[in-house]
N, C-alpha and C positions, 0 to 999 in steps of 0.2 A: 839597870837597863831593861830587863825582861820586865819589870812591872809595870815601868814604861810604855813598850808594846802593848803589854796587857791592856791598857786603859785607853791605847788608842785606838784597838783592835775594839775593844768593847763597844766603843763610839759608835762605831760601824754595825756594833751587834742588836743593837736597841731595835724595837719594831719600828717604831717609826722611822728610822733614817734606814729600814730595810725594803720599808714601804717605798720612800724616795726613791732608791736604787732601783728598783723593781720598774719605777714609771721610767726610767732612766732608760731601763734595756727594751723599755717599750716604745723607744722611736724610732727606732731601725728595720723592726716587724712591720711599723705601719706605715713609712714609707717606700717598705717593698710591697707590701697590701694595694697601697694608694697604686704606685707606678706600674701596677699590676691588674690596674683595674678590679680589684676584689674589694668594692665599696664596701659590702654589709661587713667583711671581715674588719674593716679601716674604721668604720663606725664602734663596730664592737671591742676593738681592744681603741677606741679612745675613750670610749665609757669608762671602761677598767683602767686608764691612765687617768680618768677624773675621778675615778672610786678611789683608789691610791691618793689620791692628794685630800680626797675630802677625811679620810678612815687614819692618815699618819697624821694629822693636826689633830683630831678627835682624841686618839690614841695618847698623844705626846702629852696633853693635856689630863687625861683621864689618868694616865699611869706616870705624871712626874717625871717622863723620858722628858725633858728639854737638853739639848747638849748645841754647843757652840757648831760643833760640825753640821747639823742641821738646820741650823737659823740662814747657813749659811747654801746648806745643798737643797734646799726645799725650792729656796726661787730662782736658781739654775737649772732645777729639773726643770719648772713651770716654763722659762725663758726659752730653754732647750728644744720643749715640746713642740710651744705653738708656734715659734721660730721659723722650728724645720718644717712644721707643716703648713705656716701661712707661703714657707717659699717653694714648698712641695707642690702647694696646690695653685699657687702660680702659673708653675711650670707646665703645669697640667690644663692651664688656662681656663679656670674652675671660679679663681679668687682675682679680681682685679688687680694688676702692678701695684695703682695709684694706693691701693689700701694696704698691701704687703710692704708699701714705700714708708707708709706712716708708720706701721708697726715694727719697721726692723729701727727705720731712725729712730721713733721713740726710745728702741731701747737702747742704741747705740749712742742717744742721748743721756741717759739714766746712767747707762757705764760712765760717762765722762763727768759728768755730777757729783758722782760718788768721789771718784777718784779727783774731783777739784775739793772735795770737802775733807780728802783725808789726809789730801797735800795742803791745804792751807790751815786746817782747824783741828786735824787729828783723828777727825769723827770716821770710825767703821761701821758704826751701826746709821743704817738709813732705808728707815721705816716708809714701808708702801701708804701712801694716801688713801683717803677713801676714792676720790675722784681716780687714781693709779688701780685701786682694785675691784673699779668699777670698770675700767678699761681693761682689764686683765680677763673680765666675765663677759665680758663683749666679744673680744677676741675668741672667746670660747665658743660661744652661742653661734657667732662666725661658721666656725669650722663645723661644728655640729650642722648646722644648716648645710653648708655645703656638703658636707656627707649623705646628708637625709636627701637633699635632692636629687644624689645623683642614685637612689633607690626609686623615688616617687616623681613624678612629676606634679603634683597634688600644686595647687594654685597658693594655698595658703603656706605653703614651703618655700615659693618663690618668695613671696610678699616678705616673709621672716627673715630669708637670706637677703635680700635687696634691704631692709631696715636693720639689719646686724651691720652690715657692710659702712651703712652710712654712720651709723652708731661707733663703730667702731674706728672709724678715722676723727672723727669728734671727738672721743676721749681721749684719742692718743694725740692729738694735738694738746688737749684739756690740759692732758696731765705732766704730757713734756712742758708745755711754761708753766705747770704749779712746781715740778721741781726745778725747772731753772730758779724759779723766785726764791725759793726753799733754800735752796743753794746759796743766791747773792747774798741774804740774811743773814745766814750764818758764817758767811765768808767774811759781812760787813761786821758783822757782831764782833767775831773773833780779832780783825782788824783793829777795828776802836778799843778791844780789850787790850791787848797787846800796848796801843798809846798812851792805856793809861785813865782812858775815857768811856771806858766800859763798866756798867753797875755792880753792884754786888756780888 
């Protein structure tokens, strides 16, 4: 039993999935930042929550840390992040509804995808698309934009934040019907396997 612990404790120990953690405890700073009006502070530790996310995938790779627990806390942190901060800045009436609409359904689409794929086919692993994490860097540029703005009013800050915006409901609509499709496929796939009518 204690070696047990050990190794699940270790899981936790790895940099990269320390890195995760790390972005983890950085969204409760930046929504007291945010609702506190202290933008350049909000700005600056979301830099340091996207250096964290760039530095534990580098890392996890460089040093052969891959662990199950991270494949799996890495896109919770991400989800976590820009989540709380698209409904953050919502609230703050910074970020359009309309576009905090598409990105919370998107992923509250995503959850249900997943879990249709793991109830009918088994499947727990389900990999980001390109068009999914092209949506994910949108959403980013998003929030960066609106942080920078509310330091500058510089014109080409607008123009970026106004083309994030529209970018960013674009892909999230993009990418909620690639994984719905994604989904029916392999639901269909596993379906006809099951019949008997499935290949190889």
């Amino acid at each position: 039993m204690p070696d047990a612990a050990n190794q699940r404790l270790n899981r936790f120990r790895t940099t990269p999935n320390l890195l995760t953690l790390s972005r983890i405890c950085l969204v409760p700073l930046l929504v007291a930042a945010i609702l506190d009006n202290h933008y350049a502070l909000g700005f600056g530790l979301f830099v340091a929550a996207g250096f964290t996310d760039l530095l534990d995938g580098l890392l996890a790779r460089l040093l052969k840390q891959y662990t199950m627990l991270g494949q799996y806390l890495d896109p919770v942190a991400d989800k976590l992040l820009l989540s709380t901060l698209f409904l953050v800045l919502t609230y703050k009436e910074l970020i359009p509804a309309r576009v905090t609409a598409m990105v919370i359904g998107r992923d509250v689409g995503i959850l249900l995808v997943a879990a249709i794929l793991y109830a009918a086919a088994g499947r727990r692993e389900f990999r980001p698309s390109l068009v999914g994490k092209g949506s994910t860097l949108a959403q980013l540029a998003a929030v960066a934009a609106v942080l920078v703005h509310q330091l500058t009013p510089a014109h080409w800050v607008v123009i970026v934040e106004q083309w994030a915006f529209w970018v960013t409901m674009a892909l999230a609509i993009a990418s909620g019907l690639q994984y719905a499709w994604i989904a029916a496929r392999r639901v269909g796939a596993n379906g006809n396997g099951a019949n008997g009518h499935g290949g190889k």
